[in-house]
N, C-alpha and C positions, 0 to 999 in steps of 0.2 A: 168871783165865780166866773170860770171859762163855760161856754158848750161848745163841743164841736158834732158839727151835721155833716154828716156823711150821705153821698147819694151813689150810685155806678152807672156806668154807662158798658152795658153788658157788649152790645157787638161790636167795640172798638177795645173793651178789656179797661178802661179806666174807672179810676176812683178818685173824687171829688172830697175835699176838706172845708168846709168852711167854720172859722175860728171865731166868734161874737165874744163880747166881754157886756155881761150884764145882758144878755136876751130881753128882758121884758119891757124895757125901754127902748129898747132897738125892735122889739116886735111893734109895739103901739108904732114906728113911725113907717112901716110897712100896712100895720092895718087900715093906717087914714089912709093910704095912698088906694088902697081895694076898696074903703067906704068910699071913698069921693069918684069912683066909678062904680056906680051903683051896678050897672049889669054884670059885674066880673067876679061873683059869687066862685065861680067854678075852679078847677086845678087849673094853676097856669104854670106848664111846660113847653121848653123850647119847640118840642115838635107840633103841639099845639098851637102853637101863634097865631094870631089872626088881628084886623084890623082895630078891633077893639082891648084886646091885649095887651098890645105892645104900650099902648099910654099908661100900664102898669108895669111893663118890665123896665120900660128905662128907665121911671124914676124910682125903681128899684134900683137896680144899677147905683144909678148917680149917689142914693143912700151909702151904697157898698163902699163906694169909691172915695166919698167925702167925711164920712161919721165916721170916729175913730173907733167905738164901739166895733165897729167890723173889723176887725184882728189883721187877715187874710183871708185867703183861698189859697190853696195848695192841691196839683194834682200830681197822680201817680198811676202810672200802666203795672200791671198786673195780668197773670196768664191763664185767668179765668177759671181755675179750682177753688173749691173751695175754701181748704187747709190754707191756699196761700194768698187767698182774699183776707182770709182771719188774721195771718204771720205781717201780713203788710198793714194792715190797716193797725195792729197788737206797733210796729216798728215805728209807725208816722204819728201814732197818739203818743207813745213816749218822747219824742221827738218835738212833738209840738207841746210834750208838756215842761220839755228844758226850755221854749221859746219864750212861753207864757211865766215859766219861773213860777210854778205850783201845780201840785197834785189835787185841787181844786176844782176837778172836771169833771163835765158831764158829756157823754157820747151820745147822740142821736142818729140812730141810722133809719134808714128808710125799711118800710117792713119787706122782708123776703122771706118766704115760706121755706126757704132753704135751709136758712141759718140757724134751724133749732135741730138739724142732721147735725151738726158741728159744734151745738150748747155753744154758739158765737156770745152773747152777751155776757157770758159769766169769765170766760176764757181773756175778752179784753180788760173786762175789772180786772181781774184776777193778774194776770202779767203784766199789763201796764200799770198798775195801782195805782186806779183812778176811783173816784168818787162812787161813778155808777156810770150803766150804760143799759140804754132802752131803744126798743124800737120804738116807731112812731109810722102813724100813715101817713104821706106824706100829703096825700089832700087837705088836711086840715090845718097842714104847718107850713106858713109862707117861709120859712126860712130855709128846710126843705126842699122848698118849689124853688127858689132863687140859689141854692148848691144846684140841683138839677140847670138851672138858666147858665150861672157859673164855670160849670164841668163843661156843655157845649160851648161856650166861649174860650174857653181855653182850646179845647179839640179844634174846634174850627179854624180858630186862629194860626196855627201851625199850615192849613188848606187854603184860607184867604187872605192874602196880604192886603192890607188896609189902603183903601184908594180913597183920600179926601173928600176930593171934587164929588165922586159918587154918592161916599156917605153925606153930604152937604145936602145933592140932590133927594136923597131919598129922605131927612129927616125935613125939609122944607115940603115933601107930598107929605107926609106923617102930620107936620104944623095945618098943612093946608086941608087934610082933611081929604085926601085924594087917596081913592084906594089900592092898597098894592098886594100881589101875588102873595104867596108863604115864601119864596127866594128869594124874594126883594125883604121884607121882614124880618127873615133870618141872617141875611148881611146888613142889615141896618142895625140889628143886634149886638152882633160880633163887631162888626168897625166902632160900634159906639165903645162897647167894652174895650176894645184895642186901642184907642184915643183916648181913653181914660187912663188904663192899667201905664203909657207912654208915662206918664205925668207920677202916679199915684204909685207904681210896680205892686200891687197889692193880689196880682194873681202870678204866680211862681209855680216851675217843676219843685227847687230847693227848697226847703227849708233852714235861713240862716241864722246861726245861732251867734249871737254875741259871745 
C-alpha cells in the first residue's frame, strides 16, 4: 500500500507530492521525534518555524531522506484554477501510480473548503483509478505537515543556493542552542534539505519512470 500527501502552496501556484510506502511505520518514526520534544504539540509549518521547531523538522527531514519507506517528493507548478489543480493533480497520481507499479493507493490532500465546488475527491478516484482519496486536516497529520516542510524546500531551493560554510554555521547555533531569527531557520531548513536531496535526489520536478 502507497499514500500520497498532497499539500499547495497557493501564492507561488505549486503542488507538493509526497509518496510513503507503508504510512504507519513511517508515521510512528515521526511521532517519537514530536514525543521526545514534549512542547511541539502544535502544527509544524515552514512559515511557522521557530527555535523549538526546527529540532523537529530536521530529524524529519533526515527520516525523508534516509528511510526508504519515503518513496519521494515530487513538485509541480500549476496556474491556480481550480479544474486545473484537479487535471494536474488526476495527471501526477497516475503517473506516480506507473512509478510505484500499482493501483494500490491512497490520496491525502490537505483540507480546502474549495474542493467540494469541483467534487475533487470522487473525480481523482474516479480517473486516476485509485484505491480512495480523502481529505484530511493537516494539523493532525505529520505527514502532511512534512509535504508542507518539503513543498517549501523545494520552492526555496530554486531562490537559495546552498552556501556550506553558512549552513555549517547555522546548524552548530541550532547544536549549541543559540537562538536564531525565522531567516536564519528557514535557510538552515532549505540548505539542510538541499545537502541531503545532493546525496539522496529524492525531491524532483520529474517523475522517472523505469
Amino acid at each position: 500500500m502507497y499514500d500520497i500527501f498532497i499539500d499547495e502552496e497557493k501564492n507561488s501556484g505549486y503542488l507538493g507530492f509526497l509518496v510513503v510506502k507503508e504510512t504507519p511505520a513511517s508515521q510512528q518514526m515521526f511521532l517519537n521525534i514530536r514525543s521526545a520534544n514534549q512542547k511541539n504539540h502544535s502544527e509544524v509549518k515552514f512559515v511557522t518555524v521557530n527555535n523549538t521547531r526546527i529540532r523537529m523538522i530536521l530529524p524529519w527531514l533526515n527520516i525523508f531522506f534516509n528511510h526508504e519507506a519515503c518513496v519521494g517528493f515530487y513538485y509541480r507548478k500549476w496556474n491556480k484554477t481550480l479544474i486545473q489543480k484537479r487535471n494536474l493533480i488526476t495527471k501526477t497520481v497516475m503517473q506516480l501510480k506507473k512509478l510505484v507499479k500499482t493501483s494500490n493507493l491512497v490520496v491525502l490532500m490537505d483540507l480546502d473548503s474549495n474542493h467540494k465546488n469541483i467534487d475533487i475527491q470522487r473525480q481523482i478516484r474516479v480517473n486516476a483509478r485509485i484505491a480512495r482519496c480523502y481529505h484530511l486536516d493537516s494539523k493532525s497529520v505529520d505527514m502532511l505537515q512534512l509535504t508542507d516542510i518539503l513543498l517549501q524546500c523545494a520552492i526555496k531551493n530554486d531562490q537559495w543556493e546552498l552556501d556550506n560554510k553558512k549552513l555549517s554555521k547555522l546548524t552548530k547555533k541550532m547544536h549549541d542552542r543559540i537562538s536564531m531569527k525565522k531567516p536564519e531557520l528557514k535557510r538552515l531548513i532549505v540548505w539542510h534539505a538541499s545537502k541531503q536531496n545532493q546525496k539522496r535526489k529524492k525531491i524532483r520536478k520529474k517523475i522517472l519512470i523505469d
